[in-house]
MDAnalysis code that builds the backbone (N, CA, C; Angstrom):
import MDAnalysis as mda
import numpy as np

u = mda.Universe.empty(543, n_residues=181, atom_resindex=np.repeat(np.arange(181), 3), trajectory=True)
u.add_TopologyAttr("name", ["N", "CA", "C"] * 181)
u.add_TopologyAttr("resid", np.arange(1, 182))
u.add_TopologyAttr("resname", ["UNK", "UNK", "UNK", "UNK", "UNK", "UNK", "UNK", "UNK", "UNK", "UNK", "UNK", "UNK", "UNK", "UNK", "UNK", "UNK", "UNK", "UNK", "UNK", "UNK", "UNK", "UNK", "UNK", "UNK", "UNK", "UNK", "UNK", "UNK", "UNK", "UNK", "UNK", "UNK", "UNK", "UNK", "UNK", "UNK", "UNK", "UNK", "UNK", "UNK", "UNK", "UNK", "UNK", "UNK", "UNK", "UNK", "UNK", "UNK", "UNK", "UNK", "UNK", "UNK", "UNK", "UNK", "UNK", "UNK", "UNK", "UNK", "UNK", "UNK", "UNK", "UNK", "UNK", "UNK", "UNK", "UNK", "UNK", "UNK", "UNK", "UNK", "UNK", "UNK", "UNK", "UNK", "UNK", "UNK", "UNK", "UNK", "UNK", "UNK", "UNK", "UNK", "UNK", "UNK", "UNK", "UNK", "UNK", "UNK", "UNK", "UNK", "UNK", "UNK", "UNK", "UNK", "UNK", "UNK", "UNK", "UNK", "UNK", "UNK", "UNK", "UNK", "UNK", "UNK", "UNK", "UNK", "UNK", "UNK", "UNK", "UNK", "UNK", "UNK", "UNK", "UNK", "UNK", "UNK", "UNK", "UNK", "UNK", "UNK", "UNK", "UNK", "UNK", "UNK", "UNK", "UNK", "UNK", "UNK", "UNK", "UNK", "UNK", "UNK", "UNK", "UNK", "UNK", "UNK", "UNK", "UNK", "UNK", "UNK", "UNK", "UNK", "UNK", "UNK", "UNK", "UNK", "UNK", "UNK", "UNK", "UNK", "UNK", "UNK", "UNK", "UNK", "UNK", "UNK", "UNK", "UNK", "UNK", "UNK", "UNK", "UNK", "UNK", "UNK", "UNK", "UNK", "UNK", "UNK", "UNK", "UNK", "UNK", "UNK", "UNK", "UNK", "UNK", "UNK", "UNK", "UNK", "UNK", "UNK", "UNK"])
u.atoms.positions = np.array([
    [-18.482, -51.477, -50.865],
    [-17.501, -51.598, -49.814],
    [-17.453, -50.297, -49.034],
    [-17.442, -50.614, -48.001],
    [-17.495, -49.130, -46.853],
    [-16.064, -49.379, -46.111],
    [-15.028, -48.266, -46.361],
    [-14.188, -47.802, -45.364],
    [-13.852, -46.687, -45.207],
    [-13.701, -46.635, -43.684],
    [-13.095, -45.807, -42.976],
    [-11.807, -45.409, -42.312],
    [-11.132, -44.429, -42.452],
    [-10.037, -44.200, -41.486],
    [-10.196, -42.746, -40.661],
    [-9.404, -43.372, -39.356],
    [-9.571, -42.224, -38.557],
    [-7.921, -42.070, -37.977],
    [-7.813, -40.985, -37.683],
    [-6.241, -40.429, -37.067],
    [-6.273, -39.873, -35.423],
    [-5.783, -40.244, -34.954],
    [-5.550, -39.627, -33.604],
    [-3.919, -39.186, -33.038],
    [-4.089, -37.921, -32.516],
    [-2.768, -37.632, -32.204],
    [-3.055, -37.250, -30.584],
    [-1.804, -37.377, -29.716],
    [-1.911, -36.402, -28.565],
    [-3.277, -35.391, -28.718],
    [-3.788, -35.760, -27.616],
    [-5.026, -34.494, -27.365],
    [-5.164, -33.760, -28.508],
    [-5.667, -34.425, -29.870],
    [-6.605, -34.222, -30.639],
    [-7.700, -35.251, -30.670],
    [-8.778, -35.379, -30.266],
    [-9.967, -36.299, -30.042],
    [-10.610, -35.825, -31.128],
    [-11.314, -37.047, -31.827],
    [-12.376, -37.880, -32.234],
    [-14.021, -37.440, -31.578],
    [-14.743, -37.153, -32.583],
    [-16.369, -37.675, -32.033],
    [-16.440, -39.069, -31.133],
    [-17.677, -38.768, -30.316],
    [-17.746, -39.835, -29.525],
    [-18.226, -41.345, -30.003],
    [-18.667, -42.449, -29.024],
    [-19.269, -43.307, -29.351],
    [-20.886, -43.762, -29.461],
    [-21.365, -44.822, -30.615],
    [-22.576, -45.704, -30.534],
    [-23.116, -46.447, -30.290],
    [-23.814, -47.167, -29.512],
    [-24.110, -48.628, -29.536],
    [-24.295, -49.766, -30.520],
    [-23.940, -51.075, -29.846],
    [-24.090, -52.186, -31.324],
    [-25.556, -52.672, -31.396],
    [-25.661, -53.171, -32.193],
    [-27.052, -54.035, -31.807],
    [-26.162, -55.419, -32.624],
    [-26.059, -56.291, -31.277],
    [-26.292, -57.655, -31.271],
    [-24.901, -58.214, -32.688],
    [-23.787, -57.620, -32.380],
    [-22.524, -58.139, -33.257],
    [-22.375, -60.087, -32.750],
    [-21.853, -60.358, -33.818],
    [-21.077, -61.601, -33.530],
    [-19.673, -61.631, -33.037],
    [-18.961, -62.767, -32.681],
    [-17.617, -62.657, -31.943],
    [-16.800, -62.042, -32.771],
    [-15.882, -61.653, -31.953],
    [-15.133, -60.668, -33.424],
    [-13.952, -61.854, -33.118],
    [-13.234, -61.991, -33.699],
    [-11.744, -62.752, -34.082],
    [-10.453, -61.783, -34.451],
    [-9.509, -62.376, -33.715],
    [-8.239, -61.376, -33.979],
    [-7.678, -61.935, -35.364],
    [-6.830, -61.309, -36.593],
    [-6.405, -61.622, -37.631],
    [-4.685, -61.449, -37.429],
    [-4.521, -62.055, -36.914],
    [-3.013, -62.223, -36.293],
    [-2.348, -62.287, -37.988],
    [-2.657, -63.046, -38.570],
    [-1.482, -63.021, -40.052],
    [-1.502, -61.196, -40.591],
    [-2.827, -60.757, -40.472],
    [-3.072, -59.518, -41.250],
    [-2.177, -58.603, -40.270],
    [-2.018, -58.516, -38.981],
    [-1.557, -57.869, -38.744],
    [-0.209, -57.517, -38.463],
    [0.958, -59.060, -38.455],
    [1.831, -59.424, -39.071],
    [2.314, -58.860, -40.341],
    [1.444, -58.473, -41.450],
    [1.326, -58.063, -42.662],
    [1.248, -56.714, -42.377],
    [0.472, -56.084, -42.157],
    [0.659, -54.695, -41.265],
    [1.867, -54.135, -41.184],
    [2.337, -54.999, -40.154],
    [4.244, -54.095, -39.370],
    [4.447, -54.058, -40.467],
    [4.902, -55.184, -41.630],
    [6.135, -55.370, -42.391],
    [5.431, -53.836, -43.737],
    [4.304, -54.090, -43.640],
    [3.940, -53.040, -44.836],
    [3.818, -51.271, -44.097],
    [4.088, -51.261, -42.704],
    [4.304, -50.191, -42.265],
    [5.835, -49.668, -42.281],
    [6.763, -50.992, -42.171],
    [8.251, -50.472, -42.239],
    [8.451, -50.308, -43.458],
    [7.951, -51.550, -44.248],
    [8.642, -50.855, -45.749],
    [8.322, -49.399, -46.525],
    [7.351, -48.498, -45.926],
    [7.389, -47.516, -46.650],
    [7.943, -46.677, -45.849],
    [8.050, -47.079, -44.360],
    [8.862, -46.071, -43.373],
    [10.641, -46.084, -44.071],
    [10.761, -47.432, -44.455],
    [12.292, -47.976, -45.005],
    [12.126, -46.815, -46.604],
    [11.324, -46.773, -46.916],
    [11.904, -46.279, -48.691],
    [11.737, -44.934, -48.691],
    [11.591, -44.234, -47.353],
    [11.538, -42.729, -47.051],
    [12.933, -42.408, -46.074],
    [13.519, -43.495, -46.097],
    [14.608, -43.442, -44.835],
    [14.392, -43.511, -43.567],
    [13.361, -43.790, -43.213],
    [12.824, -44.126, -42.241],
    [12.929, -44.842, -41.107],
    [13.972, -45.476, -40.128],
    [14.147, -46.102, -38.991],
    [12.460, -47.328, -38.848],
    [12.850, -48.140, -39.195],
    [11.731, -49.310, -38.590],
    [10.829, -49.313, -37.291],
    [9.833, -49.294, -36.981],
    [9.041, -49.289, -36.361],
    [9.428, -50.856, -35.223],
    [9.655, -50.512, -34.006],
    [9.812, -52.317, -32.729],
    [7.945, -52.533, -32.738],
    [7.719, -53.847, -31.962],
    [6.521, -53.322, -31.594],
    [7.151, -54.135, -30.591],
    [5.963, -53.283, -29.678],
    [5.735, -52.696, -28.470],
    [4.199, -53.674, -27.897],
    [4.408, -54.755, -26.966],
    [3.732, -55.577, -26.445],
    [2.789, -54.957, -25.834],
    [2.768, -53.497, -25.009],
    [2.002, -52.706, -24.491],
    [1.267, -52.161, -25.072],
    [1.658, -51.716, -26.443],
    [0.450, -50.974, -27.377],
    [0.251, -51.693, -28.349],
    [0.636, -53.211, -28.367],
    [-0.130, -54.160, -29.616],
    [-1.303, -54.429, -28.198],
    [-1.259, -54.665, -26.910],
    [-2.357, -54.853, -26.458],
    [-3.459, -53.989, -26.159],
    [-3.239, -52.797, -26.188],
    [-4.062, -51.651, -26.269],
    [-4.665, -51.316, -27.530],
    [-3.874, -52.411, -28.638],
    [-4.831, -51.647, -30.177],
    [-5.736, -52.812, -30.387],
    [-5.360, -53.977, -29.447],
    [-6.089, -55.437, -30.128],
    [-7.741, -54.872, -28.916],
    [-7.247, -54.367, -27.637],
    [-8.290, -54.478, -27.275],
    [-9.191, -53.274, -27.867],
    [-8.562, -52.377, -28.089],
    [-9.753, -51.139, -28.955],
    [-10.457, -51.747, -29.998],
    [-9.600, -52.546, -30.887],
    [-10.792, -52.556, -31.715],
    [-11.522, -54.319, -31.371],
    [-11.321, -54.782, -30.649],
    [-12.286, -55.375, -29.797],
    [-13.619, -54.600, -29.285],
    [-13.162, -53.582, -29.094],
    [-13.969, -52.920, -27.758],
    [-14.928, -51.790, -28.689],
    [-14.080, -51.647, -29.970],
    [-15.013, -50.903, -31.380],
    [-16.056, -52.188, -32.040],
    [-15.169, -53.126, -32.380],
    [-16.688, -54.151, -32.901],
    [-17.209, -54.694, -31.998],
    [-17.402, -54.735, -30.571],
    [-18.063, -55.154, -29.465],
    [-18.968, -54.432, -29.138],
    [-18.866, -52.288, -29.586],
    [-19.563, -51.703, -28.908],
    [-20.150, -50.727, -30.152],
    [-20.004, -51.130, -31.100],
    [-20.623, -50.829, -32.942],
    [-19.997, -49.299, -32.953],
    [-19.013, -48.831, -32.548],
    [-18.673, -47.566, -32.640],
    [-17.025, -47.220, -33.146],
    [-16.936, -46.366, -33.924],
    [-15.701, -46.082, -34.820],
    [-14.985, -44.346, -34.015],
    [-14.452, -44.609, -33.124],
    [-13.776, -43.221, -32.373],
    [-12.453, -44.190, -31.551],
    [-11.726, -42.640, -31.409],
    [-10.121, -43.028, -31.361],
    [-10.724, -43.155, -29.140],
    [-11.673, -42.451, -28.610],
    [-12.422, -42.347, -27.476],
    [-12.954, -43.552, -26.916],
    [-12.224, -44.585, -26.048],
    [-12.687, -45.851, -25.251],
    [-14.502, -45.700, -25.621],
    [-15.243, -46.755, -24.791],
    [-16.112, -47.065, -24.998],
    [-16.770, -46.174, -23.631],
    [-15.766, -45.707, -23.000],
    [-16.479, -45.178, -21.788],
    [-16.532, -43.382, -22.036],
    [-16.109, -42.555, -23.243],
    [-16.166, -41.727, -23.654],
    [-14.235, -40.897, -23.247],
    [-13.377, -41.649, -22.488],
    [-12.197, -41.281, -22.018],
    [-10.668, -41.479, -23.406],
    [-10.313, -40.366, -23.301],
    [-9.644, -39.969, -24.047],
    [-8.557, -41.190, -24.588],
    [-8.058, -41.418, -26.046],
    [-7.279, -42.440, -26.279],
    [-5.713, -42.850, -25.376],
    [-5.175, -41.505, -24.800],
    [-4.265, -41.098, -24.404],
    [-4.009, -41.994, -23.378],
    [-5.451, -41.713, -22.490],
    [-5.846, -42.685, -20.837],
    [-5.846, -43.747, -21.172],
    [-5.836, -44.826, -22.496],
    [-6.136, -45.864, -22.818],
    [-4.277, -46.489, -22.702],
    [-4.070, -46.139, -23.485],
    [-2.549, -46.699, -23.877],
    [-2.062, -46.004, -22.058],
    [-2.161, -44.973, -21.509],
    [-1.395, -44.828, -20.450],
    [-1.131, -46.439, -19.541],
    [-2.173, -47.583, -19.889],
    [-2.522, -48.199, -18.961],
    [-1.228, -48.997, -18.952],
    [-1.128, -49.561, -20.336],
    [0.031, -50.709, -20.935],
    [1.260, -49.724, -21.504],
    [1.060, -48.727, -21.904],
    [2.243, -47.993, -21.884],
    [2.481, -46.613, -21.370],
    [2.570, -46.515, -20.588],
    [2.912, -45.558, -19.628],
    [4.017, -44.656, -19.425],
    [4.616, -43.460, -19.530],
    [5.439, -43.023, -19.608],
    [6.492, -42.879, -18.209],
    [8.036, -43.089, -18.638],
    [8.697, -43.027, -17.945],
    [9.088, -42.213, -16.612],
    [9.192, -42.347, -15.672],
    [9.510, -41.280, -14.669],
    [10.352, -40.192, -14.667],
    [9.849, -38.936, -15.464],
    [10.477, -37.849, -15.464],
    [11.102, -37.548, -17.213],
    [10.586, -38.853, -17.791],
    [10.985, -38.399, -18.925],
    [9.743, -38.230, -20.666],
    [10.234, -38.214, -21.625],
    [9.567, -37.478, -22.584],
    [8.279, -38.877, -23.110],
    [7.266, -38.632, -23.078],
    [6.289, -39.787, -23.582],
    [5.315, -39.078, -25.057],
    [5.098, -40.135, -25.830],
    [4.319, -39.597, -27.038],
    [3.322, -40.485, -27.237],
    [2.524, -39.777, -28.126],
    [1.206, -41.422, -28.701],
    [0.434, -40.417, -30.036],
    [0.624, -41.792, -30.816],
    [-0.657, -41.530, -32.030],
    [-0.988, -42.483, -32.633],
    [-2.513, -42.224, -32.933],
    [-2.763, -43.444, -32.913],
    [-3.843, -43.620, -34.621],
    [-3.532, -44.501, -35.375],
    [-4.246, -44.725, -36.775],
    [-5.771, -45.576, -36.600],
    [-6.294, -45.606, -36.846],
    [-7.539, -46.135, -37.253],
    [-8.139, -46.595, -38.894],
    [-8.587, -47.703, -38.663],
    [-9.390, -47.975, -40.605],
    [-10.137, -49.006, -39.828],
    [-11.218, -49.102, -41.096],
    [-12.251, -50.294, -40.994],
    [-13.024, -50.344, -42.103],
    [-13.300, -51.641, -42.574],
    [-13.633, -51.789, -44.004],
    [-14.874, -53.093, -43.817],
    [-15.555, -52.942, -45.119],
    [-16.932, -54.206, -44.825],
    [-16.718, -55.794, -45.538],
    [-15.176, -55.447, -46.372],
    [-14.739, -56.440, -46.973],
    [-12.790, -56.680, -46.431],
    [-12.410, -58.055, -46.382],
    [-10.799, -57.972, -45.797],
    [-10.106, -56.994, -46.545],
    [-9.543, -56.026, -46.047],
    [-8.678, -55.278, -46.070],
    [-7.467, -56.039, -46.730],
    [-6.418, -55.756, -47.370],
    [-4.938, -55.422, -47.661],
    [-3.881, -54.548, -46.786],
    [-3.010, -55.443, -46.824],
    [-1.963, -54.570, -45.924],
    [-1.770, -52.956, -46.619],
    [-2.087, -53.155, -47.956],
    [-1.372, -52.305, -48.980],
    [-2.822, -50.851, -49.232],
    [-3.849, -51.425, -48.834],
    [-4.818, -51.055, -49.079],
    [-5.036, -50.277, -47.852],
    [-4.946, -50.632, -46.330],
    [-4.945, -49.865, -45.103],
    [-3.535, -48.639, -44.971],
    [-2.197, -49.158, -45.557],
    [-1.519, -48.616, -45.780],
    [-1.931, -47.370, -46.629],
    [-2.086, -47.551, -47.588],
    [-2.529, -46.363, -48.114],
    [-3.805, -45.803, -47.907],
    [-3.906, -45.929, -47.654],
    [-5.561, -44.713, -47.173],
    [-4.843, -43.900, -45.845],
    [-3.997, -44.810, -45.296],
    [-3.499, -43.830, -44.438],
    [-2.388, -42.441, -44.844],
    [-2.245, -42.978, -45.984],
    [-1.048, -42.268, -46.583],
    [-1.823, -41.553, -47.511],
    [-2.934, -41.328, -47.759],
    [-3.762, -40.408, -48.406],
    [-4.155, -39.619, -47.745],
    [-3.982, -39.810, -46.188],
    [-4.617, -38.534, -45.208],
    [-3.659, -37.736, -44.181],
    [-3.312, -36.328, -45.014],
    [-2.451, -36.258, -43.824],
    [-2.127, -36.352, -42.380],
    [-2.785, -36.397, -42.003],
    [-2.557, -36.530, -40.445],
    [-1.928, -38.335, -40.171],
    [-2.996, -39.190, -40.755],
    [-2.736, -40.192, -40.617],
    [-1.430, -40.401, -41.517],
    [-0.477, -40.035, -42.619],
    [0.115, -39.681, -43.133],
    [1.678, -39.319, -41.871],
    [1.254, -37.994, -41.580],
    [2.116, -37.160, -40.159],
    [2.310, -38.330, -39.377],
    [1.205, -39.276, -38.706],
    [1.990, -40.078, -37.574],
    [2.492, -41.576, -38.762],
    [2.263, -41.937, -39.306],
    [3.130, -43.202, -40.103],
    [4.081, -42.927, -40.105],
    [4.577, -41.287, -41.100],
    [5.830, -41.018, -40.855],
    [6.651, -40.150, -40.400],
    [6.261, -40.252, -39.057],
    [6.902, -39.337, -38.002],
    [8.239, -40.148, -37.183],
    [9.007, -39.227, -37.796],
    [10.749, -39.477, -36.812],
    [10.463, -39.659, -35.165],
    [9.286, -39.816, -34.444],
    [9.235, -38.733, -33.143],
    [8.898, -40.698, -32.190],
    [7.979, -41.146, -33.447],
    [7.779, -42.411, -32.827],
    [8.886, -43.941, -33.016],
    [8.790, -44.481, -32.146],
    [9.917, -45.999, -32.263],
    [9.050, -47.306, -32.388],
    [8.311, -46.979, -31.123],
    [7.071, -48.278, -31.338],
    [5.904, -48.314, -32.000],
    [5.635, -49.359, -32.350],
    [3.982, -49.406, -32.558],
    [2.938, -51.276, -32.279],
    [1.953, -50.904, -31.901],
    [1.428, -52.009, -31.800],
    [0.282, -51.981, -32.604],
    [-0.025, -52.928, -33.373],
    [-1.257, -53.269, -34.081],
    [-2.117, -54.273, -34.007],
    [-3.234, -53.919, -33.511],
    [-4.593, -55.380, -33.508],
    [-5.839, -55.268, -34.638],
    [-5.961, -56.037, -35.087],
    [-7.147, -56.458, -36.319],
    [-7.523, -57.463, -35.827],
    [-8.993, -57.109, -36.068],
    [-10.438, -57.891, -35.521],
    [-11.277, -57.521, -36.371],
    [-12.018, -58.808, -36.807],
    [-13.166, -58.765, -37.711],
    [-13.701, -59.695, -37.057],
    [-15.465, -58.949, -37.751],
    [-16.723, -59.911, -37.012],
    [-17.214, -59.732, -38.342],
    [-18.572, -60.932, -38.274],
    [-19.338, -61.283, -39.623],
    [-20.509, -60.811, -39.296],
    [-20.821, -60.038, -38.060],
    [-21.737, -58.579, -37.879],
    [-21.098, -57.915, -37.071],
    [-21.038, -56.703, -37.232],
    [-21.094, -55.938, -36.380],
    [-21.899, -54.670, -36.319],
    [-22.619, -53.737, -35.152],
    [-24.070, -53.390, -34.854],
    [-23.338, -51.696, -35.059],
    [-24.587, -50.853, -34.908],
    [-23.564, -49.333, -34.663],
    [-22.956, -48.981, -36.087],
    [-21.851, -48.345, -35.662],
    [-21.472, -47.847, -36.761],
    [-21.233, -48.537, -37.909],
    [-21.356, -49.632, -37.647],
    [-21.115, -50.274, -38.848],
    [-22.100, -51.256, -39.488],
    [-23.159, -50.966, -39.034],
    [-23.746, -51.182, -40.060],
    [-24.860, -52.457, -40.428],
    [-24.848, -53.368, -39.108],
    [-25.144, -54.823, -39.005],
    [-24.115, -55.393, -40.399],
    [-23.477, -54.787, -40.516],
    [-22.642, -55.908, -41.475],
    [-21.257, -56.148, -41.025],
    [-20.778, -57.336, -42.181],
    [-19.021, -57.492, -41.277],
    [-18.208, -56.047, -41.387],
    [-16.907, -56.731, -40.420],
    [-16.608, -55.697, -40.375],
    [-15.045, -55.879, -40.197],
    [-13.805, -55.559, -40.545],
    [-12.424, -55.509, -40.409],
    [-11.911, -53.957, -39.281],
    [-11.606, -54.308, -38.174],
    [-11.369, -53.016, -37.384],
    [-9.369, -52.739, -37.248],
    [-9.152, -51.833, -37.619],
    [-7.797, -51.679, -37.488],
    [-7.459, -50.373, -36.268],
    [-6.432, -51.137, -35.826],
    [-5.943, -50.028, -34.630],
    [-4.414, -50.096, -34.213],
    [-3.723, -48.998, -34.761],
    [-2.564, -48.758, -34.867],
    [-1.666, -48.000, -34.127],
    [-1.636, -48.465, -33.010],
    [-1.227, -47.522, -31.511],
    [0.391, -47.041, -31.919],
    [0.946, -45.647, -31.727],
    [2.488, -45.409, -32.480],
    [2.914, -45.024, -30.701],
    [4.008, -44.977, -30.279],
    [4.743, -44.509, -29.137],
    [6.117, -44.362, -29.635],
    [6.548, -43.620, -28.019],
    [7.748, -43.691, -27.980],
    [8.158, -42.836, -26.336],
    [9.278, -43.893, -25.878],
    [9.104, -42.899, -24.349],
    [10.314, -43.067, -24.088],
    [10.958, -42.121, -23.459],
    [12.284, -41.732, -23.201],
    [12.332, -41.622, -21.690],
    [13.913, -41.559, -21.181],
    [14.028, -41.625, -19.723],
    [14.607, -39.935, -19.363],
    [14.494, -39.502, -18.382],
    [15.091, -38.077, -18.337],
    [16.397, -37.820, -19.269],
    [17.340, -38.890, -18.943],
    [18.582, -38.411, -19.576],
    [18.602, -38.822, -21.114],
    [17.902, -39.599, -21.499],
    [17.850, -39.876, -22.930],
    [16.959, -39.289, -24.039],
    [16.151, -38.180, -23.112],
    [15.652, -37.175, -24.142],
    [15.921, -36.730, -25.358],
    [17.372, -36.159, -24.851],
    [17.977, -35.368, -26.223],
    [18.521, -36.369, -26.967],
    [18.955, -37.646, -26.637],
    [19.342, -38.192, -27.259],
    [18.938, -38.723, -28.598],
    [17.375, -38.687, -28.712],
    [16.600, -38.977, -29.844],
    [16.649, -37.773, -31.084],
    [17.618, -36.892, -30.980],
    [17.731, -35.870, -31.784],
    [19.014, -36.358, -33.405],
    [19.481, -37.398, -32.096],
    [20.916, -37.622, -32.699],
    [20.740, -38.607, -34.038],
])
């Protein structure tokens, strides 16, 4: 079994991307990632943790990354066009006029189905990926899982489970400080 996780924060980038050779359709895993939120709040919940909303803007920015990772055989937090993760989510979530915007973003991918409990922790084995799960700083998050029964590039001509875990949070000028409270 081959997995991977990768972490992305604000303007800390990732190595770039690879080409596929010749993947099959990838499919979204809508139950797994359902399974996801609830196994991301409950350990955010047993640390005291405020629950994670999701966020329609960055569940569509993580479904299409890792679309756009088993479409283009490459494992980086860096679009397919080499542009920073940051520019990606700006598109669907975009920060407020004049006020405070954040992003980080989780990554995993495995050659056999993943566990909620199993992506969960590997993230929680790495600090960074660790730092944004449980960071006070974020409110939203969106998550997309996609697996293909090849995928080319980094992975391997074999299947593949892609996880992408977009975190935000954006404030309006006057409600800045308010997130202190």
């Amino acid at each position: 079994m081959r997995v991977a996780v990768a972490t992305m924060v604000l303007f800390a980038m990732a190595a770039g991307a690879q080409a596929a050779a010749s993947p099959t359709a990838a499919q979204r895993v809508v139950g797994l990632e359902r399974q996801l939120l609830e196994a991301v709040n409950d350990v955010r919940s047993t640390r005291g943790l405020k629950p994670l909303a999701v966020s329609p803007g960055l569940r569509a920015t993580a479904l299409a990354h890792s679309r756009a990772m088993l479409a283009g055989g490459f494992f980086a937090h860096e679009s397919a066009d080499g542009s920073p993760f940051s520019e990606r989510l700006k598109k669907l979530y975009a920060p407020r006029s004049g006020g405070s915007w954040t992003v980080g973003e989780n990554l995993f991918s495995s050659s056999v189905e993943p566990t909620p409990e199993q992506t969960v922790q590997a993230w929680l084995s790495s600090p960074p990926h660790r730092g944004i799960l449980l960071s006070t700083q974020y409110r939203e998050v969106g998550i997309g899982v996609v697996r293909s029964d090849l995928a080319g590039g980094d992975f391997g001509d074999q299947p593949a489970w892609v996880v992408t875990a977009d975190f935000g949070a954006r404030a309006s000028r006057g409600a800045a400080s308010s997130k202190h409270r």
